[in-house]
ZAVO-383736 format. One line per field, with one value per residue (C-alpha): residue in one letter; x, y, z; residue number from 0. Coordinates in nm, 4 decimals. Example, Ala and Ser with C-alpha at 12.3 -4.5 7.8 and 13.67 -1.06 7.14 Angstrom:
aa = (a/s)
east = (1.2300/1.3670)
north = (-0.4500/-0.1060)
up = (0.7800/0.7140)
i = (0/1)
This chain:
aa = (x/x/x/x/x/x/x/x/x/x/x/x/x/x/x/x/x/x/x/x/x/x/x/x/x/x/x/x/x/x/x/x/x/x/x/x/x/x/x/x/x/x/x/x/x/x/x/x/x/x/x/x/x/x/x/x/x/x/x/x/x/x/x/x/x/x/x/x/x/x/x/x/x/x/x/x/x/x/x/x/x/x/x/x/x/x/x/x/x/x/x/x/x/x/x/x/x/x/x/x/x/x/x/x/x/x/x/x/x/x/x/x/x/x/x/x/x/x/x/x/x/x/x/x/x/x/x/x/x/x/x/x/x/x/x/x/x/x/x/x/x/x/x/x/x/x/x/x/x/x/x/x/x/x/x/x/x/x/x/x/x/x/x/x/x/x/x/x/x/x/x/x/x/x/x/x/x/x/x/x/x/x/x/x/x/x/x/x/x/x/x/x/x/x/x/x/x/x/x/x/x/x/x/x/x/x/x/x/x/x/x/x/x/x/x/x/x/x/x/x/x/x/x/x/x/x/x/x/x/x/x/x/x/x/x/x/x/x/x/x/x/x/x/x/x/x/x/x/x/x/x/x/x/x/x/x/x/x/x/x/x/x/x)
east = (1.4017/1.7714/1.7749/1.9853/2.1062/2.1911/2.3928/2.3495/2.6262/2.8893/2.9791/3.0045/3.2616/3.4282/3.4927/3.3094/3.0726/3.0821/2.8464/2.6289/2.3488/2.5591/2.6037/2.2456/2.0812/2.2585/2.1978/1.8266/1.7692/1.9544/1.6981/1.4460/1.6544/1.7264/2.0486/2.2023/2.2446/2.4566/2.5015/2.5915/2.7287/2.6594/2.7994/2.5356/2.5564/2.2082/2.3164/2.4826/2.1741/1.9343/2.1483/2.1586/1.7915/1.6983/1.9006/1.7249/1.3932/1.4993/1.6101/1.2981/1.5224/1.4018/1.6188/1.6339/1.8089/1.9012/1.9724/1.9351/1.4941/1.5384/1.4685/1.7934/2.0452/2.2444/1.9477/1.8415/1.7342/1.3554/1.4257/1.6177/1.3954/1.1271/1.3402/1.4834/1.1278/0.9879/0.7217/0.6865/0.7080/0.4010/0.3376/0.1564/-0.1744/-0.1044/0.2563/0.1714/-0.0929/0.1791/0.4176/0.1770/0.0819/0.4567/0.4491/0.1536/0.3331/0.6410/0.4654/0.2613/0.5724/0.7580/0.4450/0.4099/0.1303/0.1008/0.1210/0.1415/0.1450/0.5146/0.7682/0.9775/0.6522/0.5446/0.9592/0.9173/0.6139/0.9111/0.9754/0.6831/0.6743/0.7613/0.7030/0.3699/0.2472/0.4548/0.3412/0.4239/0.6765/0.5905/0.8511/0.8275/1.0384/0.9027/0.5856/0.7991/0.7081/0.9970/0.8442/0.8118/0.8135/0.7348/1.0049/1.2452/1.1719/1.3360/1.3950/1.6369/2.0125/1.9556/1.9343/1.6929/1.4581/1.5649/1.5749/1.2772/1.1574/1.3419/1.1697/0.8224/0.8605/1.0415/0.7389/0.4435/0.5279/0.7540/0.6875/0.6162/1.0175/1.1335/1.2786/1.3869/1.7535/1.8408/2.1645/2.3760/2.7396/2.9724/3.3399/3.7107/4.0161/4.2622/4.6683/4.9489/4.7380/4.7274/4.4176/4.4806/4.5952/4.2459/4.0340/4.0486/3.8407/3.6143/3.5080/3.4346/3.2321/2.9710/2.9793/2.8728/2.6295/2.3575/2.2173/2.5710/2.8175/3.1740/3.3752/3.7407/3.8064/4.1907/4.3598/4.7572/4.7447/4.4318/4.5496/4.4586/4.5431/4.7954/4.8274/4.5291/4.2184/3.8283/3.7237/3.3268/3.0208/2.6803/2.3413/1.9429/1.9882/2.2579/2.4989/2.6335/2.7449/2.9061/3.1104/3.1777/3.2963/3.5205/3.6648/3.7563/3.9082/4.1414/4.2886/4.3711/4.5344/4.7505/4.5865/4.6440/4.3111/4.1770/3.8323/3.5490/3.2631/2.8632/2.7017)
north = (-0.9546/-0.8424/-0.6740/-0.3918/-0.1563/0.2079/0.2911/0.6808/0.8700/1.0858/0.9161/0.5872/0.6917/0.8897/0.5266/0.7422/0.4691/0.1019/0.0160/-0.2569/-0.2734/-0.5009/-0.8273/-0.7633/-0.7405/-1.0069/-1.2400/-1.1392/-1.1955/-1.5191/-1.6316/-1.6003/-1.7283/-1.4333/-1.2921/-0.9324/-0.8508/-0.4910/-0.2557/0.1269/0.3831/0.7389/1.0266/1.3158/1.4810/1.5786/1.5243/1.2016/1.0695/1.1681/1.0383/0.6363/0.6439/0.7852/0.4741/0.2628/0.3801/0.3282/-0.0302/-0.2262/-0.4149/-0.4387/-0.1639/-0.0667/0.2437/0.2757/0.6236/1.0009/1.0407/1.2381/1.6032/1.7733/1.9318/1.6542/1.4318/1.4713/1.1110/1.2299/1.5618/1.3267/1.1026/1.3177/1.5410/1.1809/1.0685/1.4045/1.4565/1.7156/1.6302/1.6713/1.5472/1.2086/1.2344/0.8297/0.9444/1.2519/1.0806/0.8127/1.1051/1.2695/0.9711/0.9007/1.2471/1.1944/0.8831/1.0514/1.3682/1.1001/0.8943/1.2049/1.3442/1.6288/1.7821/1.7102/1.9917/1.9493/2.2686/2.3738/2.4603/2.1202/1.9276/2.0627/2.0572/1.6997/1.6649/1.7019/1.3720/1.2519/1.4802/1.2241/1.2330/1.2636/0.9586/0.7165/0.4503/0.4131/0.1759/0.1076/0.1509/-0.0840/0.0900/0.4399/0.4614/0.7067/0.5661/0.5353/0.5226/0.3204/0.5013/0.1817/-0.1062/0.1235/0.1354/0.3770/0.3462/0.4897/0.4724/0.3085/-0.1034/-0.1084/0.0516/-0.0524/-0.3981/-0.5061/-0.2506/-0.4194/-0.7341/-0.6125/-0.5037/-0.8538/-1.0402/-0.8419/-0.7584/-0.9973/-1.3183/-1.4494/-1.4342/-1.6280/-1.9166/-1.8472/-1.7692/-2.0836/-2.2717/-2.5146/-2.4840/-2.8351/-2.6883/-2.8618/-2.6870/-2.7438/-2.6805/-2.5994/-2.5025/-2.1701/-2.0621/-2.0024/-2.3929/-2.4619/-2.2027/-2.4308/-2.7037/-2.4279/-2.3072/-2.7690/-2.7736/-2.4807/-2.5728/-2.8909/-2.8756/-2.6645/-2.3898/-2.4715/-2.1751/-2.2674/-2.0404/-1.9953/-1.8653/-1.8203/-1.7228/-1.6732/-1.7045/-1.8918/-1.9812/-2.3003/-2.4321/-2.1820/-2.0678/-2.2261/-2.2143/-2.3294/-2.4388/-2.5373/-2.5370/-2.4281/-2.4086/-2.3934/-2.8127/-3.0173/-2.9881/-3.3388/-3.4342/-3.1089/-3.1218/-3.5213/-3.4178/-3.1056/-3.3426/-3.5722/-3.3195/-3.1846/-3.5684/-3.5832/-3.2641/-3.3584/-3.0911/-3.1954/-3.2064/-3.1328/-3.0891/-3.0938/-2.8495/-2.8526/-2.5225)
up = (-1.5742/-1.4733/-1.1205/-1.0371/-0.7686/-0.7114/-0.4144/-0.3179/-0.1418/-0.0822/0.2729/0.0796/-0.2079/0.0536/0.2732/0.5854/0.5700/0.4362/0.2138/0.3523/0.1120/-0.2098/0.0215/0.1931/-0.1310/-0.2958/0.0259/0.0493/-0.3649/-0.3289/-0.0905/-0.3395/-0.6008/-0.7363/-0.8379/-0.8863/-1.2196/-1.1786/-0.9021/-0.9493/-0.6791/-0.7201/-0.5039/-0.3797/-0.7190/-0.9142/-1.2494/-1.1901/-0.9623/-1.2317/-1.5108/-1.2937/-1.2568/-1.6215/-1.6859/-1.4754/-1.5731/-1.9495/-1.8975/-1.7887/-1.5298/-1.1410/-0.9759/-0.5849/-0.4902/-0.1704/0.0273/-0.0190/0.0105/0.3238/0.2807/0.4122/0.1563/0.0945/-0.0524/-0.3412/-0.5103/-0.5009/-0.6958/-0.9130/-0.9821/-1.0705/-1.2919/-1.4473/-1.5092/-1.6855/-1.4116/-1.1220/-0.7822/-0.5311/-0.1619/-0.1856/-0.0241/0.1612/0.2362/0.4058/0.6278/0.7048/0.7734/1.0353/1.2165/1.2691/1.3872/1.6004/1.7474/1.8541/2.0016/2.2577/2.3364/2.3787/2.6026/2.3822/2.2093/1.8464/1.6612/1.2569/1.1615/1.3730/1.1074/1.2042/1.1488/0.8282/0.6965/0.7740/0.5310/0.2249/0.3236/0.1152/-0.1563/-0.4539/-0.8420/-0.9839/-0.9993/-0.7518/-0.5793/-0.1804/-0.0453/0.3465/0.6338/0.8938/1.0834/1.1376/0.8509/0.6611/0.2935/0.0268/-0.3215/-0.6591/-1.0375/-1.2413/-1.1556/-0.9927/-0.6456/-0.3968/-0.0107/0.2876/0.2991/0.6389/0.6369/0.9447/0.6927/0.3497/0.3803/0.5054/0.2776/-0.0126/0.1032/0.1361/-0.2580/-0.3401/-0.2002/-0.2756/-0.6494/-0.7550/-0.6168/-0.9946/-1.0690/-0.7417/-0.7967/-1.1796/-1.0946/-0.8689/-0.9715/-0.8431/-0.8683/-0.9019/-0.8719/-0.7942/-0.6932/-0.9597/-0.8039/-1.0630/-1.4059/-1.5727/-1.7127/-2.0498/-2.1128/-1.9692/-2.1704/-2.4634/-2.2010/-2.0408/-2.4059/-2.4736/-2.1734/-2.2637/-2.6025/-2.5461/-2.2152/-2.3377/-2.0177/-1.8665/-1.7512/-1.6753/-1.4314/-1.2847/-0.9954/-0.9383/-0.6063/-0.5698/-0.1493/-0.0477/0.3067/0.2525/-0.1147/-0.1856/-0.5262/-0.7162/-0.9443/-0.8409/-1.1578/-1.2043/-1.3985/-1.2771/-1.4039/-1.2906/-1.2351/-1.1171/-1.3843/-1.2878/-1.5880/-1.7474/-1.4138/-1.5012/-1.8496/-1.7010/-1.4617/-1.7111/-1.9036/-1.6289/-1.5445/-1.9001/-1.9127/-1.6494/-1.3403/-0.9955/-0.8041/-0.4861/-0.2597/-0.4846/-0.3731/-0.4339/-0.3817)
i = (0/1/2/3/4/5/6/7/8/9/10/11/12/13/14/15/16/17/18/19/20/21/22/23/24/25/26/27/28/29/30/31/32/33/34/35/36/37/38/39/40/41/42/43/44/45/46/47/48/49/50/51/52/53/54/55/56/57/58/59/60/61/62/63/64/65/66/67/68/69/70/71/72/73/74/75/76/77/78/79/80/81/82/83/84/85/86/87/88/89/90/91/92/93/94/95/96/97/98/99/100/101/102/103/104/105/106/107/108/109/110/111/112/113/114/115/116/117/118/119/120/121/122/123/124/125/126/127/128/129/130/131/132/133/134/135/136/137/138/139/140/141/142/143/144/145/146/147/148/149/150/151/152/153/154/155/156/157/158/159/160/161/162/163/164/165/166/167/168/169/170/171/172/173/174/175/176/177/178/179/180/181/182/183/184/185/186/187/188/189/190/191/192/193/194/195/196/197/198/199/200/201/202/203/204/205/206/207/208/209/210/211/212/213/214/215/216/217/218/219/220/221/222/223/224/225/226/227/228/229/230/231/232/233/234/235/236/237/238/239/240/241/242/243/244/245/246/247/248/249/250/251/252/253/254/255/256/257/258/259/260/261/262)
């Protein structure tokens, strides 16, 4: 099952804000050893929103999208989704009891009387209107739910809530494909070759190690090793002896080696 993410934003194509969510996911999938399969930003534009997450829904893959669930103008992933999804959007019955017990909370800490029906309070009840037929996401952080529409699951632009969000839906749904995307990388830093006189070797390796990728990494001002290319194999096991066979290759081609790396 590939696993994908949708970035939502205007303040994130605009450079306002820097996305954090890309290395956070990738980090917290790789944990699990998982790996990002495609990411996709989106301004705060309806048609394109609804056009990523048809996509999404469409594709069977494990998607997270990240940002614009609130229920100010600018957001309008939920509207999308629903609209995307061919459903109508209603106010879940568990989010809107979440949503009012956060309210609760904040009216004793703030030593104020609760009062759910004040036209804040029942504007903040949007926040839990989701398509027909989604399942809650829980927020550690303040109880207001994102949601799930089949594999697609959708939480907050902010990390304090996303990510352990992201992690509660990793680990309680998911914990069957941990594990299935582990690899371990042999590489060498190769000084003075060009790629294409190696592709010929690359294309050997994979050919002949079956589950084997090669890579090539190439860098023109590495601080360290100047101009250069990382070249490696990886796989789910040690590919110890696709990386002996690559290394062969490159001493008889005549490549000037350097540190070899194990990831």
């Amino acid at each position: 099952m590939d696993i994908g993410l949708i970035i939502v934003g205007d303040e994130i194509l605009s450079g306002k804000r820097q996305d954090k969510h890309l290395a956070k996911c990738i980090e917290l999938l790789g944990a699990r050893g998982m790996m990002l399969a495609w990411a996709r930003y989106v301004g705060d534009d309806r048609p394109r929103i609804t056009r990523a997450v048809a996509d999404a829904l469409a594709g069977g893959d494990l998607v997270f999208s990240c940002g614009g669930i609130g229920a100010t103008p600018d957001d309008h992933t939920r509207q999308c989704a629903a609209a995307a999804a061919g459903v109508a959007l209603e106010l879940h019955p568990q989010a809107r009891e979440l949503i009012l017990e956060r309210m609760r909370d904040v009216a004793l800490e703030q030593g104020q009387p609760f009062e759910p029906e004040r036209a804040d309070n029942l504007h903040r009840l949007n926040m839990g209107v989701f398509p027909a037929g989604a399942a809650i996401v829980p927020n550690p952080y303040n109880k207001i739910p994102g949601f799930s529409l089949g594999h697609v699951h959708f939480v907050p632009g902010f990390p304090v809530m996303a990510w352990p969000m992201i992690e509660w839906v990793l680990d309680t749904h998911y914990a069957h494909l941990q594990g299935g995307a582990r690899q371990v990388e042999r590489s060498v830093i190769v000084y003075g070759a060009m790629e294409a006189s190696l592709t010929p070797l690359m294309e050997a390796i994979e050919a002949r190690f079956a589950g084997v990728k090669v890579f090539s990494l190439p860098s023109v001002d590495h601080p360290e090793h100047g101009r250069h290319i990382e070249l490696g194999v990886k796989a789910g096991t040690d590919p110890l002896h696709a990386f002996a066979a690559l290394r062969e290759g490159l001493l008889a081609h005549g490549a000037r080696l350097g540190p070899e790396m194990v990831r």
